[in-house]
C-alpha positions in Angstrom: 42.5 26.6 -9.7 46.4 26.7 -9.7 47.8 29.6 -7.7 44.9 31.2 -5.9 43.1 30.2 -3.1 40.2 27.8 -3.7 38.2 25.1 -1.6 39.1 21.7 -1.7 38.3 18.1 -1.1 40.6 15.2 -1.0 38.7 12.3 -1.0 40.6 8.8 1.1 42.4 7.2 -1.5 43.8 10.5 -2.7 45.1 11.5 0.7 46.7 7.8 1.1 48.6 8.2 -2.7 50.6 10.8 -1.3 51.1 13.2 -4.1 48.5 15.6 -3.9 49.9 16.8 -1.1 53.1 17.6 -2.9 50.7 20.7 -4.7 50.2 21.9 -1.4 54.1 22.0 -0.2 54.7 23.3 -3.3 52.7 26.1 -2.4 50.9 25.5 -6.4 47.4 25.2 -4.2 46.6 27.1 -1.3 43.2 27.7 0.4 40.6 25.2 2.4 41.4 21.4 2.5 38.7 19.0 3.0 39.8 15.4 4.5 38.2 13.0 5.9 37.8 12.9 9.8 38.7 9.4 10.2 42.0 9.3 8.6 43.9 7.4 11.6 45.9 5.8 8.6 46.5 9.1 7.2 47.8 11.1 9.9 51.7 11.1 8.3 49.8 13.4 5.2 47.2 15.4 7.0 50.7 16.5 9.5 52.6 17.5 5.8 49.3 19.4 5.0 49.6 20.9 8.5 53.2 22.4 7.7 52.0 24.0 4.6 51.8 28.2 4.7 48.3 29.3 3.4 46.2 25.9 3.8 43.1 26.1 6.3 42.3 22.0 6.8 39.0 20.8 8.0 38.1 17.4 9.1 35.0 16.2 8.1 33.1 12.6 8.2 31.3 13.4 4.7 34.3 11.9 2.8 34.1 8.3 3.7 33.0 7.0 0.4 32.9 8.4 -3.2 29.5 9.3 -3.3 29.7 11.3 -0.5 32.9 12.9 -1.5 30.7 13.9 -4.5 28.0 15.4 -2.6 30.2 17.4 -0.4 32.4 18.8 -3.2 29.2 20.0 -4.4 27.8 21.6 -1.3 30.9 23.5 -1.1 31.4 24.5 -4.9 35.1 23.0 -4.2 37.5 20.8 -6.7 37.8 17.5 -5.7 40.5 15.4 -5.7 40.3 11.9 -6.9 42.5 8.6 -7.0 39.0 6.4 -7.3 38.9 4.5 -10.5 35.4 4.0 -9.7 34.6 7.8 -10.7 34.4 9.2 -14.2 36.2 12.4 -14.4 35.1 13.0 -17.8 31.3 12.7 -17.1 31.6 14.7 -13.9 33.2 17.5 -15.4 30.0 17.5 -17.9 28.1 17.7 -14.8 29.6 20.7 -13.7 32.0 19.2 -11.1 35.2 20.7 -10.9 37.9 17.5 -10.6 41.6 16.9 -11.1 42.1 13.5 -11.5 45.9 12.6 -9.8 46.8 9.8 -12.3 46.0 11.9 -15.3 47.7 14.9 -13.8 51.0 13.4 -12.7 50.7 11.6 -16.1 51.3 14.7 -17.9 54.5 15.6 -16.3 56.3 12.3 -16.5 58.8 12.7 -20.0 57.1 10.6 -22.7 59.6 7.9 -24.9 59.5 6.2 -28.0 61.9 3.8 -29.1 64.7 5.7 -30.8 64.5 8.8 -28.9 67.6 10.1 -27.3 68.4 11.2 -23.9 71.2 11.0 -21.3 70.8 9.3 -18.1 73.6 9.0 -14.7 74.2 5.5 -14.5 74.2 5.2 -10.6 74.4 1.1 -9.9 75.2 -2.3 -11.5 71.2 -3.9 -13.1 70.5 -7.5 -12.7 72.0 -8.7 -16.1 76.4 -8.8 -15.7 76.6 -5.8 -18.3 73.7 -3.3 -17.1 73.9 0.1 -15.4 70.7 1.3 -13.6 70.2 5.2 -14.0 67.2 7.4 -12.9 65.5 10.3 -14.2 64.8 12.9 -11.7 61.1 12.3 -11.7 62.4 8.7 -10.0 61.9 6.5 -13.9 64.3 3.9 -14.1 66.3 3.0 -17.2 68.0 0.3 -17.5 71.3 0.5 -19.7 72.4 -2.0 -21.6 76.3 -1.9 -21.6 75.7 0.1 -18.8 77.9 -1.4 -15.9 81.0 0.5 -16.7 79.7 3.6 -17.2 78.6 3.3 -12.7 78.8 7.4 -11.5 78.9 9.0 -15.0 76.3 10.5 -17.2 75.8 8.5 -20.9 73.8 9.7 -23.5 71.6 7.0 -24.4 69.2 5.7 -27.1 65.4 4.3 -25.8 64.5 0.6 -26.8 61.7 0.7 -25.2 58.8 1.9 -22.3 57.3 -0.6 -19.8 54.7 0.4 -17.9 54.4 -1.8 -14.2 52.7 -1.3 -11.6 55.3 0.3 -9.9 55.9 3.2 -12.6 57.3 3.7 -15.6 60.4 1.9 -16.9 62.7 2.5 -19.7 65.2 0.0 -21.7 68.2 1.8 -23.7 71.3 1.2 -24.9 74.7 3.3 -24.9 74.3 6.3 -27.9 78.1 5.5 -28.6 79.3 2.1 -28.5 83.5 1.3 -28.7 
Protein backbone atom coordinates (compact mmCIF):
# COMPACT_ATOMS: atom_id res chain seq x y z
CA UNK A 1 0.00 0.00 0.00
CA UNK A 2 2.81 2.36 1.10
CA UNK A 3 4.96 3.55 -1.79
CA UNK A 4 3.28 2.45 -4.91
CA UNK A 5 0.51 3.61 -6.56
CA UNK A 6 -2.92 2.32 -5.40
CA UNK A 7 -6.71 3.49 -5.48
CA UNK A 8 -8.10 5.22 -2.70
CA UNK A 9 -11.02 6.43 -0.72
CA UNK A 10 -11.18 8.97 1.93
CA UNK A 11 -14.32 8.86 3.45
CA UNK A 12 -15.75 12.77 5.03
CA UNK A 13 -14.59 12.64 8.49
CA UNK A 14 -11.17 11.46 7.34
CA UNK A 15 -10.69 14.28 4.84
CA UNK A 16 -11.96 16.89 7.69
CA UNK A 17 -9.15 15.32 10.42
CA UNK A 18 -6.57 16.52 8.24
CA UNK A 19 -3.83 14.04 8.53
CA UNK A 20 -4.30 11.76 5.92
CA UNK A 21 -3.48 14.12 3.72
CA UNK A 22 -0.09 14.50 5.25
CA UNK A 23 0.64 10.71 3.51
CA UNK A 24 -0.05 12.21 0.45
CA UNK A 25 2.47 15.43 0.76
CA UNK A 26 4.72 13.18 1.99
CA UNK A 27 4.65 11.52 -1.13
CA UNK A 28 4.31 7.89 1.23
CA UNK A 29 0.91 7.35 -0.96
CA UNK A 30 0.50 8.18 -4.41
CA UNK A 31 -2.10 7.07 -7.04
CA UNK A 32 -6.21 7.70 -7.32
CA UNK A 33 -7.95 9.67 -4.41
CA UNK A 34 -11.53 9.26 -3.93
CA UNK A 35 -13.44 12.23 -1.96
CA UNK A 36 -16.50 13.07 -1.64
CA UNK A 37 -18.12 15.62 -4.23
CA UNK A 38 -19.81 17.67 -1.71
CA UNK A 39 -16.90 18.64 0.41
CA UNK A 40 -17.64 22.63 0.34
CA UNK A 41 -16.26 22.37 4.03
CA UNK A 42 -13.35 20.54 2.83
CA UNK A 43 -12.05 22.56 0.08
CA UNK A 44 -8.69 23.76 2.28
CA UNK A 45 -7.73 19.65 2.04
CA UNK A 46 -8.88 18.55 -1.29
CA UNK A 47 -6.54 22.03 -2.59
CA UNK A 48 -3.38 20.30 -0.35
CA UNK A 49 -4.33 17.07 -2.18
CA UNK A 50 -4.29 19.08 -5.39
CA UNK A 51 -0.55 20.23 -4.85
CA UNK A 52 0.55 16.77 -4.35
CA UNK A 53 2.94 15.22 -7.42
CA UNK A 54 1.52 11.68 -8.44
CA UNK A 55 -2.17 11.95 -6.98
CA UNK A 56 -5.06 11.66 -9.65
CA UNK A 57 -8.35 13.06 -7.34
CA UNK A 58 -11.89 12.23 -8.31
CA UNK A 59 -14.95 13.61 -6.88
CA UNK A 60 -17.53 11.50 -6.33
CA UNK A 61 -21.19 11.66 -4.49
CA UNK A 62 -20.84 7.82 -3.36
CA UNK A 63 -19.05 8.89 -0.11
CA UNK A 64 -21.60 10.67 1.79
CA UNK A 65 -22.15 8.13 4.45
CA UNK A 66 -20.15 5.15 5.74
CA UNK A 67 -22.06 2.59 4.14
CA UNK A 68 -21.65 3.99 0.99
CA UNK A 69 -18.04 4.64 1.51
CA UNK A 70 -17.93 0.85 2.03
CA UNK A 71 -19.60 -0.01 -1.06
CA UNK A 72 -17.52 2.20 -3.26
CA UNK A 73 -14.19 1.09 -1.71
CA UNK A 74 -15.41 -2.25 -2.77
CA UNK A 75 -16.40 -1.48 -6.33
CA UNK A 76 -13.09 -0.10 -6.82
CA UNK A 77 -10.87 -2.76 -4.97
CA UNK A 78 -9.32 0.52 -3.20
CA UNK A 79 -8.15 1.10 0.68
CA UNK A 80 -10.27 3.11 2.45
CA UNK A 81 -9.62 5.58 4.74
CA UNK A 82 -11.54 5.85 7.95
CA UNK A 83 -11.88 8.34 10.98
CA UNK A 84 -15.60 6.75 11.65
CA UNK A 85 -15.85 5.18 15.00
CA UNK A 86 -18.94 3.77 13.79
CA UNK A 87 -16.85 1.14 11.46
CA UNK A 88 -15.04 -1.91 12.68
CA UNK A 89 -11.70 -2.08 11.03
CA UNK A 90 -11.03 -5.38 12.52
CA UNK A 91 -14.15 -7.10 11.10
CA UNK A 92 -13.78 -5.48 7.72
CA UNK A 93 -10.48 -6.45 7.19
CA UNK A 94 -11.90 -10.18 7.78
CA UNK A 95 -14.21 -9.28 5.11
CA UNK A 96 -11.68 -8.65 2.76
CA UNK A 97 -11.66 -4.82 2.95
CA UNK A 98 -8.51 -3.30 2.73
CA UNK A 99 -8.60 -0.26 5.56
CA UNK A 100 -6.14 1.95 7.46
CA UNK A 101 -7.76 3.25 10.28
CA UNK A 102 -6.13 7.02 11.03
CA UNK A 103 -6.28 6.91 14.81
CA UNK A 104 -4.63 3.51 15.05
CA UNK A 105 -2.04 4.55 12.46
CA UNK A 106 -0.94 7.91 13.89
CA UNK A 107 -1.15 6.03 17.18
CA UNK A 108 1.73 4.01 16.39
CA UNK A 109 4.05 6.81 15.68
CA UNK A 110 3.40 8.93 18.69
CA UNK A 111 6.61 7.89 21.38
CA UNK A 112 4.96 5.78 24.12
CA UNK A 113 5.89 6.69 28.18
CA UNK A 114 5.78 5.12 31.31
CA UNK A 115 6.40 6.72 34.48
CA UNK A 116 10.11 6.52 35.04
CA UNK A 117 11.26 6.64 31.58
CA UNK A 118 13.76 9.16 30.61
CA UNK A 119 13.89 11.69 27.96
CA UNK A 120 14.95 15.34 27.27
CA UNK A 121 12.56 17.97 26.31
CA UNK A 122 13.32 22.11 25.25
CA UNK A 123 11.49 23.88 27.69
CA UNK A 124 10.06 26.71 25.50
CA UNK A 125 7.49 28.77 27.90
CA UNK A 126 6.49 29.37 31.63
CA UNK A 127 3.12 26.38 32.54
CA UNK A 128 0.32 27.51 34.59
CA UNK A 129 1.79 26.52 38.12
CA UNK A 130 4.73 29.55 39.25
CA UNK A 131 7.62 26.83 38.80
CA UNK A 132 6.64 24.92 35.41
CA UNK A 133 8.27 25.03 32.03
CA UNK A 134 6.20 23.88 29.03
CA UNK A 135 8.27 21.88 26.42
CA UNK A 136 7.15 20.02 23.18
CA UNK A 137 8.07 16.93 21.47
CA UNK A 138 8.39 17.36 17.80
CA UNK A 139 5.32 15.29 17.10
CA UNK A 140 3.45 18.55 18.95
CA UNK A 141 3.05 16.31 22.88
CA UNK A 142 3.31 18.62 25.54
CA UNK A 143 5.18 18.02 28.77
CA UNK A 144 4.83 19.86 31.41
CA UNK A 145 8.07 20.24 33.72
CA UNK A 146 7.92 20.52 37.02
CA UNK A 147 10.81 22.94 38.10
CA UNK A 148 10.75 23.73 34.76
CA UNK A 149 10.47 27.71 34.64
CA UNK A 150 14.10 28.37 34.74
CA UNK A 151 15.25 26.13 32.44
CA UNK A 152 12.83 28.66 29.46
CA UNK A 153 15.05 28.17 25.92
CA UNK A 154 17.19 25.20 27.01
CA UNK A 155 17.00 21.53 26.53
CA UNK A 156 16.62 19.34 30.14
CA UNK A 157 16.74 15.85 30.36
CA UNK A 158 13.78 14.83 32.14
CA UNK A 159 12.16 11.96 34.11
CA UNK A 160 8.14 11.01 33.06
CA UNK A 161 5.57 11.06 36.08
CA UNK A 162 3.07 10.36 34.08
CA UNK A 163 0.77 10.22 30.56
CA UNK A 164 -2.60 11.88 30.21
CA UNK A 165 -4.59 11.28 27.47
CA UNK A 166 -7.27 14.49 26.58
CA UNK A 167 -9.04 15.05 24.02
CA UNK A 168 -6.75 17.27 22.60
CA UNK A 169 -3.67 14.69 22.49
CA UNK A 170 -1.43 13.29 24.50
CA UNK A 171 0.12 14.92 27.59
CA UNK A 172 3.12 14.25 29.62
CA UNK A 173 4.04 15.23 33.42
CA UNK A 174 7.94 15.13 34.35
CA UNK A 175 10.21 16.42 36.47
CA UNK A 176 13.88 17.76 36.07
CA UNK A 177 16.43 14.29 35.75
CA UNK A 178 18.95 16.44 37.90
CA UNK A 179 17.72 18.58 40.62
CA UNK A 180 20.31 21.24 42.62
Amino acid sequence: MFFRREKYVIERNALEDGRVISLFEFQILRGKVYVPKAADLNQSSIARLRKCPDIKIELTNDLDTSEEALRFTRSKKAVLFKLSKELNAEKLRKEGIRIVDIDALFERFVPHFRPGDETVVRIVKRGKGPDEGVGYFSNGIKVVVEEGAEHINRYLEVIIKGVVNTPAGRMIFARPKYRP
